[in-house]
N, C-alpha and C positions, 0 to 999 in steps of 0.2 A: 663613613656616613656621608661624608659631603660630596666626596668621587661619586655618590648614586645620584646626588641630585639632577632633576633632568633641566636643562634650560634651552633648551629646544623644546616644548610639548610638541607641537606638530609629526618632528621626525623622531620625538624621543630619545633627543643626544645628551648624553650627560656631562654634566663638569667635568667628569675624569678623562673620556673618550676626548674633550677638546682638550685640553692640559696636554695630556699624553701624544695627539696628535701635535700639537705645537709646538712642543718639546722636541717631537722626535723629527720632523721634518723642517723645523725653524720656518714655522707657516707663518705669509699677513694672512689678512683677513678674509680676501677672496680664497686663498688657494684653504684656507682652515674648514671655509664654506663648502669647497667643491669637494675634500676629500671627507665631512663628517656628513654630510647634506645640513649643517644646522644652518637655518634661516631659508632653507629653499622649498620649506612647507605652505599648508594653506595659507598663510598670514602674511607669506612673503618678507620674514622676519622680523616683523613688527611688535613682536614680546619678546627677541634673543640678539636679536642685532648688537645693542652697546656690549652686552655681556661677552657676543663673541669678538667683536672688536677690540676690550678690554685683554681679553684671555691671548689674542695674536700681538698685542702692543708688548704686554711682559713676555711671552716669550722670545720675541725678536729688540734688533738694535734699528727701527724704522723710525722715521718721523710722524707721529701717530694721525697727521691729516693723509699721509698718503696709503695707510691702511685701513680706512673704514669704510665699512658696505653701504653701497648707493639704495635710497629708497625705491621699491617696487609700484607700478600700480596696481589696483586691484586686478586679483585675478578675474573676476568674473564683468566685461562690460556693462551697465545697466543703462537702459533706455531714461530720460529725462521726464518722459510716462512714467514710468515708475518709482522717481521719486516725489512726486505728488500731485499728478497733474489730475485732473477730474474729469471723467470719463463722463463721453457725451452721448 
């Protein structure tokens, strides 16, 4: 049951596919990213991050500041208009 949970919702990765990837390739945390896609969805990792971070620390022998994933900016630019300015 808990290998189904998903902690990616975006790309729909689950604890086990990252375990198992980690395991099997003695991933940090980028290379866990690049081969699950978890964290390179809409949200730009911002609800899976720690957890994949977490999952590349136990299974590697790394120093855990040089395996955690850099924060994204928003995918979508927004205009300064758009965040509240009042249309004239």
């Amino acid at each position: 049951m808990e290998k189904e949970m998903i902690i990616c919702r975006c790309e729909e990765v689950t604890y086990g596919k990252l375990v198992e990837t980690a395991n099997t390739y003695n991933c940090n945390s980028r290379e866990l990213k690049l081969r699950t896609r978890a964290g390179m969805g809409y949200c730009g990792g911002r609800t899976c991050r720690n957890m994949v971070d977490s999952i590349a620390h136990s299974s590697s022998e790394r120093i855990s500041t040089e395996i955690t994933l850099k924060y994204q900016p928003p995918i979508r630019p927004i205009s300064f208009g758009d965040l509240g300015a009042v249309e004239r």
